[in-house]
C-alpha positions as CSV (number, residue, x, y, z in Angstrom):
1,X,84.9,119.1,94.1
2,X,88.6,119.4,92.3
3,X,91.6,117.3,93.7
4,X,93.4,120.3,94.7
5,X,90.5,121.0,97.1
6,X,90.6,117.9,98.3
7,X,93.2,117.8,100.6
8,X,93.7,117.5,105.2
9,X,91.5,119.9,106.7
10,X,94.2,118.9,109.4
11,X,97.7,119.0,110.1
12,X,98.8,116.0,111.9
13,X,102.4,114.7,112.7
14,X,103.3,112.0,111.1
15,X,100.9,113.0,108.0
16,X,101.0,111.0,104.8
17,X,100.7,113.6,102.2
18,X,104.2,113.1,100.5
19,X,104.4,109.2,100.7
20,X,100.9,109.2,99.1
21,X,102.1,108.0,95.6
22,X,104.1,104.8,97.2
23,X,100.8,103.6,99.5
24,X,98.4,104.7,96.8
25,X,100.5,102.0,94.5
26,X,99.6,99.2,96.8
27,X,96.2,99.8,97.2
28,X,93.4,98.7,94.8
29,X,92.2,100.6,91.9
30,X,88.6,99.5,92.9
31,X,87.5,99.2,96.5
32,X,84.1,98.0,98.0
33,X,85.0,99.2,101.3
34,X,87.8,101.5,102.6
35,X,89.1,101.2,105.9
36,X,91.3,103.4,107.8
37,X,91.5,102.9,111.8
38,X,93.9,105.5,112.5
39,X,93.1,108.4,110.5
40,X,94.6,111.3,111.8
41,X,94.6,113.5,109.3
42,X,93.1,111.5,106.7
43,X,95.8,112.1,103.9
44,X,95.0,108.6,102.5
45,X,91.8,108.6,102.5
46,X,91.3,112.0,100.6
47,X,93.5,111.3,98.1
48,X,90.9,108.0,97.4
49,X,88.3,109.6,97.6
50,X,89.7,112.5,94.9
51,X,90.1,109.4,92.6
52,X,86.8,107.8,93.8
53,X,88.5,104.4,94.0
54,X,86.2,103.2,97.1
55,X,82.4,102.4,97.1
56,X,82.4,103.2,101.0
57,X,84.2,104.1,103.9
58,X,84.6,103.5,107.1
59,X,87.0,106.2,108.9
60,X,87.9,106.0,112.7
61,X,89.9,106.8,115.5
62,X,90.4,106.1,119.1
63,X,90.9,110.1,119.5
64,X,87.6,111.7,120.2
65,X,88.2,115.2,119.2
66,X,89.4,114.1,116.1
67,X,86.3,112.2,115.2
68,X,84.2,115.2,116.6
69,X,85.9,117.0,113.9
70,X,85.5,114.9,111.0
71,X,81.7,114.3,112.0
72,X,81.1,118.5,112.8
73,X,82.1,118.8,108.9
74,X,80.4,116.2,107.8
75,X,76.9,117.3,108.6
76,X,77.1,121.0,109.7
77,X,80.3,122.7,107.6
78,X,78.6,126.1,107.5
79,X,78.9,126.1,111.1
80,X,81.8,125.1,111.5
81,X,83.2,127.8,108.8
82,X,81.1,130.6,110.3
83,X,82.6,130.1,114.1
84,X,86.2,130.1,112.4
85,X,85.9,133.2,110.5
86,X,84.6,134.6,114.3
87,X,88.5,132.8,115.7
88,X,90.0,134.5,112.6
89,X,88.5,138.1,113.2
90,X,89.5,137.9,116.8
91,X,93.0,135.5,116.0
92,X,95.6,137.3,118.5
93,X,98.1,135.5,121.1
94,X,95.3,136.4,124.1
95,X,92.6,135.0,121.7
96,X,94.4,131.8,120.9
97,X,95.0,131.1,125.1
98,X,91.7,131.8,125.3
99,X,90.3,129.5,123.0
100,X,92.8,126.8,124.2
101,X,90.8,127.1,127.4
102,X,87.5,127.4,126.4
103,X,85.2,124.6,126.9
104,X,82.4,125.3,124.1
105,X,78.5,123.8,123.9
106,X,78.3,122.7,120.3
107,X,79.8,120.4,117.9
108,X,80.3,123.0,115.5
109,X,82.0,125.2,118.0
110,X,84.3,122.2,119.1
111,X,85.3,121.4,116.5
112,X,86.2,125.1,115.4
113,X,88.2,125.5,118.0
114,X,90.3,122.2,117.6
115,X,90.6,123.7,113.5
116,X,91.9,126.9,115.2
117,X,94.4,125.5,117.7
118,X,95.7,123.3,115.0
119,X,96.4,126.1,112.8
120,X,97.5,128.7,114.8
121,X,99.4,126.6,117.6
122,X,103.3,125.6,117.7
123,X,104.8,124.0,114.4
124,X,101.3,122.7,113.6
125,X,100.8,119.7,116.9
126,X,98.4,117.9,118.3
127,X,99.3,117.5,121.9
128,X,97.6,116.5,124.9
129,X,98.8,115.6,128.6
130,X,97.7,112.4,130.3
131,X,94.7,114.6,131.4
132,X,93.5,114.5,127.3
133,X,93.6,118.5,127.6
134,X,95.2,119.8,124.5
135,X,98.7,122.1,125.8
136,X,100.2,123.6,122.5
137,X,101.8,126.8,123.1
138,X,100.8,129.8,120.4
139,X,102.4,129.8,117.1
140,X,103.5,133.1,116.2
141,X,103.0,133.3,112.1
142,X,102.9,136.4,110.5
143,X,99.4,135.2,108.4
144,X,97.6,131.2,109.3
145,X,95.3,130.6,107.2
146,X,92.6,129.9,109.4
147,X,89.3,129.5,107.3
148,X,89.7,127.5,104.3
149,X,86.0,127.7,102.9
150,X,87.4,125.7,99.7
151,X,89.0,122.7,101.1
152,X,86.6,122.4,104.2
153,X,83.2,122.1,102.2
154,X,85.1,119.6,99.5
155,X,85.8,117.7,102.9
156,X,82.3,118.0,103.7
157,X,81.2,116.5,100.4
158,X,83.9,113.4,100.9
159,X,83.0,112.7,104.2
160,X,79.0,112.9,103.1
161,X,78.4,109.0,103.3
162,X,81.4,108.2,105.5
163,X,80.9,106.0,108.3
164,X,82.5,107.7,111.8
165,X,83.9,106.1,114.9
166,X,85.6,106.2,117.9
167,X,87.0,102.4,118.0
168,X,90.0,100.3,118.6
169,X,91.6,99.2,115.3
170,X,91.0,95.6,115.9
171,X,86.9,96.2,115.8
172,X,87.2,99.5,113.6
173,X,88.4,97.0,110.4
174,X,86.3,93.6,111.5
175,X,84.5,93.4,108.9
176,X,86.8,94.2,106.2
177,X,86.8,90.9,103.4
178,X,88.3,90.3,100.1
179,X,87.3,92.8,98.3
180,X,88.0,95.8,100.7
181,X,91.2,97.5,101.3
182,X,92.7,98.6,105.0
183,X,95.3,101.6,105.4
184,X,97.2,100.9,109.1
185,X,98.4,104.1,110.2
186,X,99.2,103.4,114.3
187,X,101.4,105.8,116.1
188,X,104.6,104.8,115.5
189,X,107.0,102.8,117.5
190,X,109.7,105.1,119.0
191,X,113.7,105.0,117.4
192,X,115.2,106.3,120.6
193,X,113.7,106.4,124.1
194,X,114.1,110.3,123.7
195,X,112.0,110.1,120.5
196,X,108.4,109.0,121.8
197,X,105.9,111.2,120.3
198,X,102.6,109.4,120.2
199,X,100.4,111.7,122.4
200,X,97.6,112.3,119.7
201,X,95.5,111.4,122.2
202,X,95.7,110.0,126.1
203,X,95.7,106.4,125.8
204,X,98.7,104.9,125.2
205,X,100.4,103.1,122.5
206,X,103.0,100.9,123.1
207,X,104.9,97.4,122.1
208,X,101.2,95.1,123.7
209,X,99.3,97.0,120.8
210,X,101.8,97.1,118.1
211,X,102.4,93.3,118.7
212,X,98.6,92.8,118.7
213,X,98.5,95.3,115.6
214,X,100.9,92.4,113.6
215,X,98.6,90.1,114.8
216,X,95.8,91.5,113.0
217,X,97.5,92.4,109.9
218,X,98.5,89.1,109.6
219,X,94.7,88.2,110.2
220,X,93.8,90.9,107.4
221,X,96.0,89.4,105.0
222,X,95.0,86.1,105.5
223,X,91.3,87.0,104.6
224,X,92.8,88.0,101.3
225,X,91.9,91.9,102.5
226,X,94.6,94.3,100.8
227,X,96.3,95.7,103.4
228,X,98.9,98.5,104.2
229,X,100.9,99.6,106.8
230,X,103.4,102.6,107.7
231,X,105.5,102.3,110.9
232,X,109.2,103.3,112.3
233,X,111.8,101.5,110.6
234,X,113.3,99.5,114.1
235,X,114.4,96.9,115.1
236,X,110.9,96.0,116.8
237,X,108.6,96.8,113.5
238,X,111.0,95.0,111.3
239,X,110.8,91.7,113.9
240,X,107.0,92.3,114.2
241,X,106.1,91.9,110.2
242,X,108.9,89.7,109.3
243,X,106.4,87.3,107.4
244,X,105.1,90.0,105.4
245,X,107.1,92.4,102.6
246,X,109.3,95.4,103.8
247,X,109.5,98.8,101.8
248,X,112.2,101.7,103.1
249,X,110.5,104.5,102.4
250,X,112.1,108.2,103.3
251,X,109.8,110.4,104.8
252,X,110.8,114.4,105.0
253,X,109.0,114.9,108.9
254,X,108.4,119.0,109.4
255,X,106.4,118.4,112.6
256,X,107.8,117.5,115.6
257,X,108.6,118.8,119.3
258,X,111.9,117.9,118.9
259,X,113.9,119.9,115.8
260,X,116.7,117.2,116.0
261,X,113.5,114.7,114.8
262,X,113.1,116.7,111.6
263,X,113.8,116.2,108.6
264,X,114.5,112.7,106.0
265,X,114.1,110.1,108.5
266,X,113.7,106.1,107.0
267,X,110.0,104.4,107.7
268,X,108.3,101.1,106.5
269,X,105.5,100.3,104.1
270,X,104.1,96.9,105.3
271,X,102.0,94.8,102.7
272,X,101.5,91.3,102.7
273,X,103.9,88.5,100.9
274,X,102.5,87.6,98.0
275,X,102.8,83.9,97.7
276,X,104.8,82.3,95.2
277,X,103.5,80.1,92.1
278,X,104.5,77.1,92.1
């Protein structure tokens, strides 16, 4: 498994890929356990794993499909490649509605089909309606690259000992102590009413969780965990971890339903204060 194989089977607004060397920086070089309640694509937690800087992970979500995904390459990966190289001989716009559709038996199938849509579908998004049914319209690129043999079996091989779940952040990360190290990832808070783009999956995320998201950083940090996390850069974020220390980071966002929303835009790494010798 090389680094440069190592890499999002996924793509997944809001992915970390480019701001990987400033929240790499403020995690340890050595970690018992890795933690990493939103993963969405899971950026983060390849990059660690490249550098085998954890001992163990734990990896979760509170969208199901996602999790089906991880956990289909995890333990059945030549499944999973073989059904998308069937989606890649057949890949046409019918094909793609059709698969958008389908319902398949299987967790190799399912999660083919999600690997599909996400790579053949609009400007690479995850979308669902308040039903949870994924409605992406078809992409039209000349040539997706729909079966990556390479970089799904190197995924295979990081996710072989990786603890799966579909939890709530608060009990996803309860166990995390001094010694581990937790990457927050939540869907961000809005900058504009019009901006609202959190539909990774049907629940809701609003201001209740992101105020009982501070809440258990500050909880994390107390227990002397190291802790990171990326948000908006509002108003509401800055006031919510005001005790803790505030990076600007620029983030270049290609993904979005809205092309007014791409580009630079400012965010916010969140670690802890460090407390000051006396």
């Amino acid at each position: 498994m090389t680094r440069s194989d190592l890499k999002p089977i996924l793509k997944w607004a809001g992915g970390k890929r480019q701001l990987l060397p400033q929240i790499l920086a403020h995690l340890p070089a050595r970690i018992a356990t890795y933690f990493e309640p939103f993963v969405g694509g899971g950026a983060v937690f390849f990059a660690l794993a490249a550098e085998k800087r954890f001992e163990r992970a734990v990896l979760s979500d509170q969208n199901p499909d996602l999790i089906e995904v991880y956990r289909a390459v995890q333990t059945d990966v030549d499944s999973v490649i073989e059904r998308l190289q069937q989606h890649q001989a057949n890949h046409s716009e019918a094909e793609y509605y059709r698969v958008r559709e389908a319902r398949p038996r299987g967790r190799a199938a399912r999660a083919a089909r999600i690997l599909y849509l996400n790579r053949t579908g609009f400007n690479g998004l995850y979308r669902v309606n308040r039903s949870g049914e994924f409605n992406v319209p078809f992409g039209r690129y000349k040539n997706p690259k729909i079966v990556d043999e390479a970089r799904l079996r190197a995924a295979s091989r990081a996710l072989a000992d990786v603890e799966l779940s579909v939890a709530d952040f608060e009990s996803a990360c309860v166990a995390a102590g001094a010694r581990d190290a937790v990457y927050l990832d939540p869907p961000y808070l809005p900058v504009s009413a019009s901006a609202n783009f959190a539909h990774y999956h049907s629940a809701p995320f609003g201001i209740a969780e992101h105020s009982r998201l501070a809440r258990a950083f500050s909880a994390l940090a107390k227990r002397g965990v190291a802790v990171v996390l990326s948000n908006s850069d509002t108003a509401d974020t800055r006031r919510l971890f005001d005790a803790h220390k505030i990076e600007t980071v620029l983030a270049r966002r290609a993904i979005n339903s809205n092309s007014a929303l791409r580009g630079s835009v400012p965010e916010i790494l969140v670690v802890p204060q460090r407390k000051r010798s006396r």
